[in-house]
C-alpha positions as CSV (number, residue, x, y, z in Angstrom):
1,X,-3.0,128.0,-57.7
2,X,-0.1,125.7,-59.2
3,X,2.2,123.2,-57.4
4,X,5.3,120.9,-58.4
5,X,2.8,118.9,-60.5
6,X,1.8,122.0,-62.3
7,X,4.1,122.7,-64.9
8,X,2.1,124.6,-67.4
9,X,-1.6,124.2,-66.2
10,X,-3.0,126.6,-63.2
11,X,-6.4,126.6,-61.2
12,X,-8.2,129.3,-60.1
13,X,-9.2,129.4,-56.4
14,X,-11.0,132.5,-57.7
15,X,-12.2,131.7,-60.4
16,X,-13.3,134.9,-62.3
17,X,-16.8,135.4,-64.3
18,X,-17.7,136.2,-68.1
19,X,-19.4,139.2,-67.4
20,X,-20.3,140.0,-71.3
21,X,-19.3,138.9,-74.8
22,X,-19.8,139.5,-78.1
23,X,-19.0,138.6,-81.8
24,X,-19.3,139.5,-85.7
25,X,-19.0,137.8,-88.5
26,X,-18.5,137.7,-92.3
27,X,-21.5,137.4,-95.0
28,X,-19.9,133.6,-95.9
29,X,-19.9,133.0,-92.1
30,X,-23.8,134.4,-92.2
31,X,-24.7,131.6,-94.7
32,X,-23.0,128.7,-92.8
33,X,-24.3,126.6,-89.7
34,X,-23.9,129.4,-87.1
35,X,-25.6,132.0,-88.4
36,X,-28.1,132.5,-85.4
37,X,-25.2,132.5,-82.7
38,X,-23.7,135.9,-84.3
39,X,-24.3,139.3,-82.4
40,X,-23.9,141.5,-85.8
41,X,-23.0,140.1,-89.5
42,X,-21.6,142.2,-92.3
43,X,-23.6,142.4,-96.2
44,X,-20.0,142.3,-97.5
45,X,-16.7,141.9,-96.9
46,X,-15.5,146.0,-96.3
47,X,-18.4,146.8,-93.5
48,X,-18.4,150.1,-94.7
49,X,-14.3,150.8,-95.0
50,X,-12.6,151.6,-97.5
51,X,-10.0,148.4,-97.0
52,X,-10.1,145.2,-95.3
53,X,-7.6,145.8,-93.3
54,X,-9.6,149.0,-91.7
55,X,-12.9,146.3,-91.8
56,X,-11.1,144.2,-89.6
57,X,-10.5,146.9,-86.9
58,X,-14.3,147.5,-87.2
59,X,-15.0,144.0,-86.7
60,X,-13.2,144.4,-83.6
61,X,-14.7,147.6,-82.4
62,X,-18.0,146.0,-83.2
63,X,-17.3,142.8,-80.6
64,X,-15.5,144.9,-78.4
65,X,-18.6,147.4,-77.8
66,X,-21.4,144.6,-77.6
67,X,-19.2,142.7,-75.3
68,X,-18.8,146.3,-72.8
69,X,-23.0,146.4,-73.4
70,X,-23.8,143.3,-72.2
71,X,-21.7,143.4,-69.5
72,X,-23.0,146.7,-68.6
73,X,-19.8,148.8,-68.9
74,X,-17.7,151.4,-70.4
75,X,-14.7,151.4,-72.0
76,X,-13.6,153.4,-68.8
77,X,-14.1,150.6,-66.7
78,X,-12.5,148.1,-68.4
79,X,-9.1,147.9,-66.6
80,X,-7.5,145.5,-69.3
81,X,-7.6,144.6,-72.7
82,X,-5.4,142.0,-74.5
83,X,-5.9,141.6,-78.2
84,X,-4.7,140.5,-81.6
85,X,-4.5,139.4,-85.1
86,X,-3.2,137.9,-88.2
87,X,-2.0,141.5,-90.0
88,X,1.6,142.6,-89.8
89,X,2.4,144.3,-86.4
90,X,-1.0,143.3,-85.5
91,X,-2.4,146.9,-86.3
92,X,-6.1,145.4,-86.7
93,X,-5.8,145.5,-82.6
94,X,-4.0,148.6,-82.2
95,X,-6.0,150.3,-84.1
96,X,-9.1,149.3,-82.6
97,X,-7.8,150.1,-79.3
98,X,-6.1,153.9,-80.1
99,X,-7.2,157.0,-78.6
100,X,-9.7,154.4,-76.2
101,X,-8.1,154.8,-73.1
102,X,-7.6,151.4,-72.3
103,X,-4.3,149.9,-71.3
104,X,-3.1,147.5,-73.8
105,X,-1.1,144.4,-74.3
106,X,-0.8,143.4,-77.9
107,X,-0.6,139.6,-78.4
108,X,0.5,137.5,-81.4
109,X,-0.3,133.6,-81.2
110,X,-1.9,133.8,-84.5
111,X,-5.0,131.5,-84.5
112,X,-4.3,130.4,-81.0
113,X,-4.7,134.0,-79.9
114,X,-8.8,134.2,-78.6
115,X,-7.5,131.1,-76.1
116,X,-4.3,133.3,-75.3
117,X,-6.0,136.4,-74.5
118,X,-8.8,134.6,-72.4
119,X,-5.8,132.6,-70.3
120,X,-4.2,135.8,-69.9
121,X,-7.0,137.7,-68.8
122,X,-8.2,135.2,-66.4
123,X,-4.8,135.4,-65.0
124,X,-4.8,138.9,-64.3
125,X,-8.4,139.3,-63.2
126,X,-7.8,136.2,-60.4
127,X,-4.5,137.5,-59.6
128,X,-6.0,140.9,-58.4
129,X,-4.1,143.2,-61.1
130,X,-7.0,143.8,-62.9
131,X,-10.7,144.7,-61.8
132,X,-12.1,143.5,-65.4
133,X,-10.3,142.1,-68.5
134,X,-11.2,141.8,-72.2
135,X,-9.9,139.3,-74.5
136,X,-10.3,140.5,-78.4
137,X,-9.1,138.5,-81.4
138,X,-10.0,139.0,-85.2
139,X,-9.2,137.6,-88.5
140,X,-10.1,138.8,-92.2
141,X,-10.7,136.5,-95.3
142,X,-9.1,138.9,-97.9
143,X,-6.6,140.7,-95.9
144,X,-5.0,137.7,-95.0
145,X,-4.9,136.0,-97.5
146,X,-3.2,138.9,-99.5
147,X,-0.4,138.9,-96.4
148,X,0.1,134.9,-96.1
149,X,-0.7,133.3,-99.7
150,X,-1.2,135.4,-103.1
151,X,-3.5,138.5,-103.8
152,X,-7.1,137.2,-104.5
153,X,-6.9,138.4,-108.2
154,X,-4.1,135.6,-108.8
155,X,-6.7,133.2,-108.4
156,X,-4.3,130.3,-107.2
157,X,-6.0,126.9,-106.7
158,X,-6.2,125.9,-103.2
159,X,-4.8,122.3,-102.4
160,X,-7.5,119.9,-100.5
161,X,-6.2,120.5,-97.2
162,X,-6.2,124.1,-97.2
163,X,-8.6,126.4,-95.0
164,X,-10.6,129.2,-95.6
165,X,-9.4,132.1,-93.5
166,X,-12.6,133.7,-91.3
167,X,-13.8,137.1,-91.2
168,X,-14.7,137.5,-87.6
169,X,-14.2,139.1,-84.5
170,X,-15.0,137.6,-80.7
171,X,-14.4,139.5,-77.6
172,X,-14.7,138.3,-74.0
173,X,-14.9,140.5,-70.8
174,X,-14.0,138.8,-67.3
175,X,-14.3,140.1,-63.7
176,X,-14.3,139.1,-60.2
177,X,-17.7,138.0,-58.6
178,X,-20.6,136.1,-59.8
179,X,-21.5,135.3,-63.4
180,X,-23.4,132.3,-65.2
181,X,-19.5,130.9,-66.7
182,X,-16.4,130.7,-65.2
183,X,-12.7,130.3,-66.0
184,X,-11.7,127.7,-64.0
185,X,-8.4,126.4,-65.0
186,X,-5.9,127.1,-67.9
187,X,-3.0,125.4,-69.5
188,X,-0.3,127.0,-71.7
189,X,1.1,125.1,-74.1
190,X,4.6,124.5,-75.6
191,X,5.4,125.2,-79.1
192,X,5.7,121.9,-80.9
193,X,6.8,120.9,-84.1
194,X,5.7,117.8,-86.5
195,X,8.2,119.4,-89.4
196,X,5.2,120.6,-91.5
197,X,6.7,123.0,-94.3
198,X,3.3,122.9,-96.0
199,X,1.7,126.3,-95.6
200,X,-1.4,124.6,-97.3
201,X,-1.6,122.3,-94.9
202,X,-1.9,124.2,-91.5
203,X,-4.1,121.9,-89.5
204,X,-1.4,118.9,-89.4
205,X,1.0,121.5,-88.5
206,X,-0.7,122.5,-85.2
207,X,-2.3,119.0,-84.2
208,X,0.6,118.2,-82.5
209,X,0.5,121.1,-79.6
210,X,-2.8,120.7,-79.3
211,X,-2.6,116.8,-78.2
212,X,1.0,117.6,-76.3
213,X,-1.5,120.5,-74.5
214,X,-4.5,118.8,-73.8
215,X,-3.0,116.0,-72.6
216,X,-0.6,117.9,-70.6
217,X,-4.2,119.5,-69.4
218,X,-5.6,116.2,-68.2
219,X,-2.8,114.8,-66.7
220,X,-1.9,117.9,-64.8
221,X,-5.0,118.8,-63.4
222,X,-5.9,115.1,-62.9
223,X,-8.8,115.8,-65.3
224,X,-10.0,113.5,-68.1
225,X,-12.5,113.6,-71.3
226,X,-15.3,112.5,-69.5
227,X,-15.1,115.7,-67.2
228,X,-16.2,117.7,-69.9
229,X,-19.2,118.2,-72.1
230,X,-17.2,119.5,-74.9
231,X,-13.8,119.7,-75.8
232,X,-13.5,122.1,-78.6
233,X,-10.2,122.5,-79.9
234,X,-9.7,126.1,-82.4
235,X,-9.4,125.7,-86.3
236,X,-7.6,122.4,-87.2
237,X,-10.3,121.6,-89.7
238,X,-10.2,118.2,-90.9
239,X,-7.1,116.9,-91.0
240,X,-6.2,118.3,-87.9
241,X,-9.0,117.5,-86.3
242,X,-8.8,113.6,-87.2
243,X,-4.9,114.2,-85.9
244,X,-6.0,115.5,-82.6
245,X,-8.3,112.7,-82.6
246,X,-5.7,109.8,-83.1
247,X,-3.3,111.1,-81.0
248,X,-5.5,111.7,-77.7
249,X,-6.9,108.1,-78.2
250,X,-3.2,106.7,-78.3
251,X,-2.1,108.9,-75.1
252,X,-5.4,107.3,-73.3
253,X,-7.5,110.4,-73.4
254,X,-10.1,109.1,-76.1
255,X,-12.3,112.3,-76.2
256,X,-15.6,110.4,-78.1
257,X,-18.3,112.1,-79.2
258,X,-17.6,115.2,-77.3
259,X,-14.5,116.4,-79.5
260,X,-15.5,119.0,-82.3
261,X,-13.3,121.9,-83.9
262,X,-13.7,125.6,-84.4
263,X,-12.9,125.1,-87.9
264,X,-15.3,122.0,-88.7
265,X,-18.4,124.3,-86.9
266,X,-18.3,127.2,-88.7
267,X,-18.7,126.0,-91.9
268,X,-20.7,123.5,-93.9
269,X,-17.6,122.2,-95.9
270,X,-20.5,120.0,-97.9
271,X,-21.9,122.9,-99.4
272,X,-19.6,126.5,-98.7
273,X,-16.2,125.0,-100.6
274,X,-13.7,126.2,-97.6
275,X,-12.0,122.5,-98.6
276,X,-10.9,121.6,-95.1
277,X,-12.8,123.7,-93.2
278,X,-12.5,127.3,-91.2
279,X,-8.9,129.0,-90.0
280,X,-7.6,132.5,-88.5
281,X,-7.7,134.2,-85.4
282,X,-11.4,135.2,-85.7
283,X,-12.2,131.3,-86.3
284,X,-12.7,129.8,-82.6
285,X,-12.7,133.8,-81.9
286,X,-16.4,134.1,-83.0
287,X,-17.1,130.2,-82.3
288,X,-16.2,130.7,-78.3
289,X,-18.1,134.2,-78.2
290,X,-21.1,132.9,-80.6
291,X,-22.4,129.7,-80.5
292,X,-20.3,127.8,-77.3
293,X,-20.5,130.4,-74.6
294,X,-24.6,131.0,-75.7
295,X,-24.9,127.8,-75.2
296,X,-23.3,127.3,-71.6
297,X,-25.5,130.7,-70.3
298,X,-28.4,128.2,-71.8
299,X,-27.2,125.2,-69.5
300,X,-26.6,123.3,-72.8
301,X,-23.0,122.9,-71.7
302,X,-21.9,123.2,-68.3
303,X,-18.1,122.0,-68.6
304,X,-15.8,123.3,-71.9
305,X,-12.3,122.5,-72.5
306,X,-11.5,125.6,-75.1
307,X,-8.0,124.6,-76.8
308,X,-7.4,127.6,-79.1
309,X,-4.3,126.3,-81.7
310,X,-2.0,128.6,-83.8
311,X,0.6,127.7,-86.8
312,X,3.9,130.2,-85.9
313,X,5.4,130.9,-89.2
314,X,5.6,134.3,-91.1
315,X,5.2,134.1,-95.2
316,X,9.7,135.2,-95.0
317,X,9.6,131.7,-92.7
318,X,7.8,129.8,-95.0
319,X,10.0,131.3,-98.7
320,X,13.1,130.1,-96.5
321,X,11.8,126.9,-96.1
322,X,11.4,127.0,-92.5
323,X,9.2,124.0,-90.9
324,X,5.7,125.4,-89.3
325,X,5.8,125.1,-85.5
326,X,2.2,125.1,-83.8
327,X,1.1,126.2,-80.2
328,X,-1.9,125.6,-78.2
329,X,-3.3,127.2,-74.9
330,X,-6.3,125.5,-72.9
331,X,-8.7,127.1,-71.5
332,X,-11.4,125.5,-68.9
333,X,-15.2,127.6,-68.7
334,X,-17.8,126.1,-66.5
335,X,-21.3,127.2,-65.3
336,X,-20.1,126.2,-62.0
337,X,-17.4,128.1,-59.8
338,X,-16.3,125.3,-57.5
């Protein structure tokens, strides 16, 4: 449901249910503060394949199966799946999903794409074109940064505010009817640009959407922070995070104690040296379908505010010199369906 003071958020009337998730993570991600909120964890970083691009699609096969078995269904029954990833053409997706039967829309919103996916879906399973819908994202330590930075064998030293890509994959399924957690509401966001051209520093690149889209969000859906028991916003790490922070406090949306980051969670920065914390598409990925949605099926959280954020550059953007525009895409999840 939208009207004239909707411009980019939307409520469900029917809202649809999580009906089953599931994520996996790295062996680094294993040895940092979430460890007990990961379905399956690899002993290294090649889960069996030969390269870590082909480790990432089994990172998302992984997720995507345990997803399907907790919500009690096959990959015939899923009507709808919407994925991506960080590799070029997104093949970690495509390749998870060939020869599967399952109708496919690729997505590329880099680390904003788990929030993308989940808005998406949502969308088509309250719309009534789709009976179920999975949202699937991934990202891979080495085989990104081999893509974005330098091979790991150059053994480049990272700047303070750079973050440490995750290896990871979250998937969730939604469908119509009655579930523990909801999708409520949604806001897309518009891509925005503070004129970052610092490919080290991500997180101030992508602050910017994220407080033009949450606050978009609140004002929107006449909503504020206090409505919420959590308002996690996806890989900013620290600088972005403190950015976010500022800048909702100076638009009158102070979000207190109940702001946190994808990318501050996942790691202990004190202790793993991932300098300003977590990044990638399998960052708030495995954080959403690990630790936050366990804990809203517990009744430890009953209202989240799920702001997935993504820096939109390419590594020919970034040798031309191009700036490093940032997106973000809000997603509501509640325990309670009106």
């Amino acid at each position: 449901m939208r009207n004239d003071s909707m411009r980019q958020s939307m409520r469900f009337t029917e809202p649809p249910a999580v009906a089953g998730f599931g994520c996996v993570a790295g062996k680094k991600e294993r040895e940092g503060p979430l460890y007990d909120s990961f379905d399956l964890t690899g002993e290294d970083t090649r889960f069996g394949e030969p390269t870590w691009e082909k480790a990432e699609t089994k990172m998302q096969q992984l997720a995507l199966q345990t997803a399907l078995n907790k919500a009690a269904m096959t990959k015939q029954e899923l009507s709808l799946a919407f994925s991506g990833d960080l590799l070029n053409q997104c093949i970690g997706s495509s390749f998870c999903l060939r020869g599967e039967g399952i109708p496919a829309l690729g997505l590329y919103g880099a680390c904003s794409t788990m929030a993308e996916g989940l808005l998406l879906a949502a969308m088509s399973v309250a719309g009534g074109f789709a009976g179920s819908a999975a949202a699937l994202s991934s990202s891979h330590f080495a085989a990104s940064e081999r893509q974005y930075r330098f091979p790991l064998g150059y053994g480049g030293q990272r700047v303070p505010t750079a973050q440490w890509t995750v290896t990871g994959a979250g998937c969730a399924i939604l469908r119509p009817g009655r579930g523990r957690v909801y999708v409520r509401a949604a806001t897309v966001g518009s891509i925005v640009d503070l004129g970052i051209t610092d490919a080290g520093n991500m997180g101030a690149a992508m602050a910017p959407a994220a407080v033009d889209t949450i606050t978009a969000h609140f004002r929107e859906l006449d909503r504020k922070p206090e409505d919420y028991d959590r308002i996690v916003t996806g890989d900013l790490g620290a600088v972005g995070a403190q950015i976010v922070r500022s800048g909702l406090e100076r638009e009158g949306f102070a979000p207190g104690g109940r702001y946190d980051d994808c990318g501050l969670m996942i790691y202990d920065r004190h202790t793993q040296d991932v300098h300003a914390g977590g990044s990638g598409c399998g960052c708030s990925a495995v954080v959403l379908c690990g630790r936050l949605l366990r804990q809203m099926e517990a009744g430890e959280i009953r209202n989240l505010l799920f702001c997935g954020t993504g820096a939109l550059f390419s590594p020919v953007s970034s040798s031309q010199g191009e700036t490093i525009p940032g997106v973000c895409h809000a997603v509501w999840l509640s325990t309670e369906r009106e």
